[in-house]
C-alpha atoms as one frame of an Amber mdcrd trajectory, in Angstrom:
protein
   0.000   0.000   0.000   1.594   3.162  -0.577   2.577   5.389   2.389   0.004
   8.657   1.503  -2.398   6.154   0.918  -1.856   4.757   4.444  -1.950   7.948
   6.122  -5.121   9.437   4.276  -7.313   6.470   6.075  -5.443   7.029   9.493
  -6.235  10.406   9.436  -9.764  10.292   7.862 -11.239   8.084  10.175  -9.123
   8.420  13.107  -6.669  10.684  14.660  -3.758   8.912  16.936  -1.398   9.852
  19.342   0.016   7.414  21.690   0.100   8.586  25.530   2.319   7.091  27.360
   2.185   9.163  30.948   4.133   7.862  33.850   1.988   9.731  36.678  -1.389
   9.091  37.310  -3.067  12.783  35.777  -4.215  14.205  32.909  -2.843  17.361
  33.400   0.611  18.892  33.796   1.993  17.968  36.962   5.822  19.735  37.450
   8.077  19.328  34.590   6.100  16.210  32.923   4.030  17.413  30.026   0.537
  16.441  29.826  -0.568  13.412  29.105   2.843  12.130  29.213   5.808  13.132
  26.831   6.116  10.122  24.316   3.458  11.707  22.165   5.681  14.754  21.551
   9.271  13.147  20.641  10.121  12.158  17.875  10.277   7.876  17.392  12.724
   6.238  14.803  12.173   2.925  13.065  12.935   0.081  14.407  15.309  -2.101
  12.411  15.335  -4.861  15.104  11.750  -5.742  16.269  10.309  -8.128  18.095
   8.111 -10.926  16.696   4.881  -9.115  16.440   1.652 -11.209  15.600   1.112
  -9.717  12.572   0.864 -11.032   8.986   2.812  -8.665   6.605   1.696 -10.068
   3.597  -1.458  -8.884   4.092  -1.154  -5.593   6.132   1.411  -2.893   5.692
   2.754  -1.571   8.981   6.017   0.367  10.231   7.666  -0.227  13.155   9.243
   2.624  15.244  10.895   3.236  19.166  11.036   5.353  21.303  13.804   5.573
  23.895  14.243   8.155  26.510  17.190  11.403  25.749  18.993  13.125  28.442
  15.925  15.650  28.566  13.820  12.663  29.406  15.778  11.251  32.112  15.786
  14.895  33.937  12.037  14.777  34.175  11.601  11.373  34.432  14.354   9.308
  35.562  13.833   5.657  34.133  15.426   4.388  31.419  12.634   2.087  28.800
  12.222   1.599  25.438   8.216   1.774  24.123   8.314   0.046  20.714   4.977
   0.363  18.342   3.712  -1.354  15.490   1.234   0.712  13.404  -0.414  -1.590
  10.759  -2.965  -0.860   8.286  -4.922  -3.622   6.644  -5.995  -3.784   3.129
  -9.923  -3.178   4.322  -8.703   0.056   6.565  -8.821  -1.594   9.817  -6.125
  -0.106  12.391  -4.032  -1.804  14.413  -1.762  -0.717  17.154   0.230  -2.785
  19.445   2.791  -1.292  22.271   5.467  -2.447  23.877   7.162  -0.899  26.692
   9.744  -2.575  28.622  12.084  -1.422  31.548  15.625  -1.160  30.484  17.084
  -0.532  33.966  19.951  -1.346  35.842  20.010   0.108  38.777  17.332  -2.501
  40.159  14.281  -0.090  40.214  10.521  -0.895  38.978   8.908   2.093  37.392
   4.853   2.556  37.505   3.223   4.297  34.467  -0.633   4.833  33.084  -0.891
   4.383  29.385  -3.799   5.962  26.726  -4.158   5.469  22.965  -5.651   8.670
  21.758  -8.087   8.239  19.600 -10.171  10.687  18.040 -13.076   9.592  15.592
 -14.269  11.334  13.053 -18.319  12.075  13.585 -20.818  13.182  11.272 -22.658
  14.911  14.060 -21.781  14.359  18.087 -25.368  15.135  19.457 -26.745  11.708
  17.278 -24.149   9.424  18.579 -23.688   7.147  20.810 -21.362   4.641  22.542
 -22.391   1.276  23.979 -20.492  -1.138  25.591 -19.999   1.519  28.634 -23.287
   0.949  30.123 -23.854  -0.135  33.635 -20.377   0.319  34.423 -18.424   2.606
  37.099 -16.505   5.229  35.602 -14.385   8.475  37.731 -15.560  11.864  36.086
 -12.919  14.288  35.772 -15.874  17.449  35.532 -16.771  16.520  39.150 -13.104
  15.743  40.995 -12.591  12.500  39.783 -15.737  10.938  41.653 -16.964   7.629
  40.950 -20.371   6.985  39.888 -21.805   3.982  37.386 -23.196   4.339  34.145
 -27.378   4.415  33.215 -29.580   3.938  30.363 -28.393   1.350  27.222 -25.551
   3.622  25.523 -23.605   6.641  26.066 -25.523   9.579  24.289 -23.909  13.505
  24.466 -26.035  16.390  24.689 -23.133  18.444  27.174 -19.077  18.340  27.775
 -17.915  14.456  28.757 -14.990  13.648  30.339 -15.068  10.243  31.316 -12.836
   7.349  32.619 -14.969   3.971  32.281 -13.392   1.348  34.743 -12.645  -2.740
  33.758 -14.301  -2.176  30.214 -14.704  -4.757  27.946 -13.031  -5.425  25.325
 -14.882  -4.407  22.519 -16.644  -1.002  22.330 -18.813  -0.025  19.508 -19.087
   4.099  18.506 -22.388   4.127  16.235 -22.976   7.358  13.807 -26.830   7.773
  13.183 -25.952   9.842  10.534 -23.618   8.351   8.734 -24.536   4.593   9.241
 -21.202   3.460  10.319 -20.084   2.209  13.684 -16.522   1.941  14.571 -15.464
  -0.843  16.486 -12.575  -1.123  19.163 -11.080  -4.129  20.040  -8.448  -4.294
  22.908  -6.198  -5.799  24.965  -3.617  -4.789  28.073  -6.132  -2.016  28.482
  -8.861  -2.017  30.591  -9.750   1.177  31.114 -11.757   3.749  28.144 -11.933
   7.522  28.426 -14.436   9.055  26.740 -14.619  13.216  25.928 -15.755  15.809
  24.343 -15.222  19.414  25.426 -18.623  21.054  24.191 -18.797  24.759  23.049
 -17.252  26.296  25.903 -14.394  24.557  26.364 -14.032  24.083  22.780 -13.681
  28.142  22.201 -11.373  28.053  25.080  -8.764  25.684  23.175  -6.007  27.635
  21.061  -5.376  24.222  19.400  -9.671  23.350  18.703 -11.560  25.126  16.468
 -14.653  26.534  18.303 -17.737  24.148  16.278 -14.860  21.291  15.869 -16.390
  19.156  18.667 -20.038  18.490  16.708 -17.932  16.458  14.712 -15.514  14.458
  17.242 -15.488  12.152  19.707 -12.298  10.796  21.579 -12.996   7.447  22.853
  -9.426   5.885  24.602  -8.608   1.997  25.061  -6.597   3.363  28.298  -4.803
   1.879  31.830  -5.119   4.616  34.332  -6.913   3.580  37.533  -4.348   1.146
  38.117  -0.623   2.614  36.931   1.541  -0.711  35.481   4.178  -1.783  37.141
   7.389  -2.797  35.631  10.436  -4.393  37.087  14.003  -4.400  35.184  13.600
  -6.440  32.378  10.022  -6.988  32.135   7.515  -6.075  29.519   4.373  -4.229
  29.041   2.372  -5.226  25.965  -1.396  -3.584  24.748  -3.369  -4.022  21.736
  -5.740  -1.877  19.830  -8.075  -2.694  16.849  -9.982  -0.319  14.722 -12.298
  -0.792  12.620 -15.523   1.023  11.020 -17.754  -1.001   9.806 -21.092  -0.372
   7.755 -24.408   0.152  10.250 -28.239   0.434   9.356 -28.527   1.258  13.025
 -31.944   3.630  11.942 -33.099   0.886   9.261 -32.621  -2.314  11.969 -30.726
  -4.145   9.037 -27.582  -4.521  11.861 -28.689  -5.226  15.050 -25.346  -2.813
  17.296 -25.230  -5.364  19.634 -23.986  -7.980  17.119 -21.318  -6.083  16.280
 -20.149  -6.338  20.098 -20.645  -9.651  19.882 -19.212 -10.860  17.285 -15.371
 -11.927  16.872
């Protein structure tokens, strides 16, 4: 597949940054940047991976790394190397898989939260919604990071969201009335999902968001951040994520949502 090719779906459907945030916030917190610092450095390919379980003859994929520079080590003093694969199948599906293992050797674990995010493209936020989420406890970063637990059948938005949904499952279905097309997230290592939008206030308060850009958003992260991983020297974090956007006659009943969860 050629690379502008690649990169025109990736950024069409979804927009991806991987967070990789060794604190447990999701704001600045001292010298660490928010949401972590991997998503601003720049990654080189990696000429030596490890066996990933991917099929090459039938996706095209790159594989990069990412290991920390002197700067790195001032704010964060841990020495790792976060590999990921970024693989593109012929039918447009996304996959992502991580890899971050402690390169120590002075002895020392290091904790760290991890978030892939995701923003989909949406025809129109305020006829969308999310199931998957439902019933479940999530912490709400609007209220102090309280815990409460999910009602009704699916996630709908009518007002600013910002979410983090607790021992998730590991599919998730986003389905666009308009449109007709769910996206569907498969995961693994990750058993968390934050869910936001910033509405029209917040929205008109970002220098980076334009002020009617969140009608047609919604961020929607396979994440790990109630409990931080843990890694000794020498051991290895790996997580998985699967994207894919399927067809939906969610208004005509042709495709009942729920098999989409369902199925493998």
């Amino acid at each position: 597949m050629e690379r502008n090719c690649f990169l025109s779906v990736l950024f069409t459907l979804y927009r991806v940054q991987a967070t990789f945030n060794p604190f447990l916030q999701f704001a600045s917190l001292g010298s660490l940047e928010s949401h972590g610092f991997a998503r601003n450095r720049f990654w080189s390919i990696d000429t030596d991976p490890p066996a990933f379980p991917t099929n090459s003859s039938s996706k095209a994929y790159i594989d990069l790394i990412l290991r920390p520079s002197e700067e790195d080590l001032k704010i964060w003093p841990h020495s790792f190397e976060f590999r990921l694969r970024v693989a593109l199948t012929p039918g447009g599906d996304l996959m992502l898989i991580s890899r971050v293992r402690n390169t120590s050797t002075d002895g020392k674990p290091f904790s760290f939260t991890f978030a892939y995010h995701t923003y989909f493209s949406v025809s129109d936020i305020s006829e969308v919604r999310v199931e998957g989420l439902e019933t479940l406890d999530y912490l709400d970063n609007l209220q102090n990071k309280e815990r409460f637990t999910e009602q009704g059948d699916a996630i709908t938005f009518e007002s600013e969201v910002d979410k983090i949904y607790l021992s998730t499952p590991t599919k998730i279905a986003i389905l666009d009335h308009e449109k007709k097309r769910t996206f569907v997230i498969r995961k693994d290592g990750l058993p968390d999902a934050v869910v936001w939008n910033p509405w029209d206030k917040k929205a008109k308060a970002m220098a980076d968001f334009g002020d009617d850009e969140y009608k047609h958003m919604l961020c929607v992260e396979a994440a790990a951040v109630e409990k931080p991983i843990t890694l000794k020297p020498g051991e290895e974090w790996k997580g998985r994520l699967e994207l894919s956007g399927v067809p939906s006659s969610y208004c005509s009943g042709q495709l009942d949502p729920q098999k989409v969860l369902s199925s493998s």
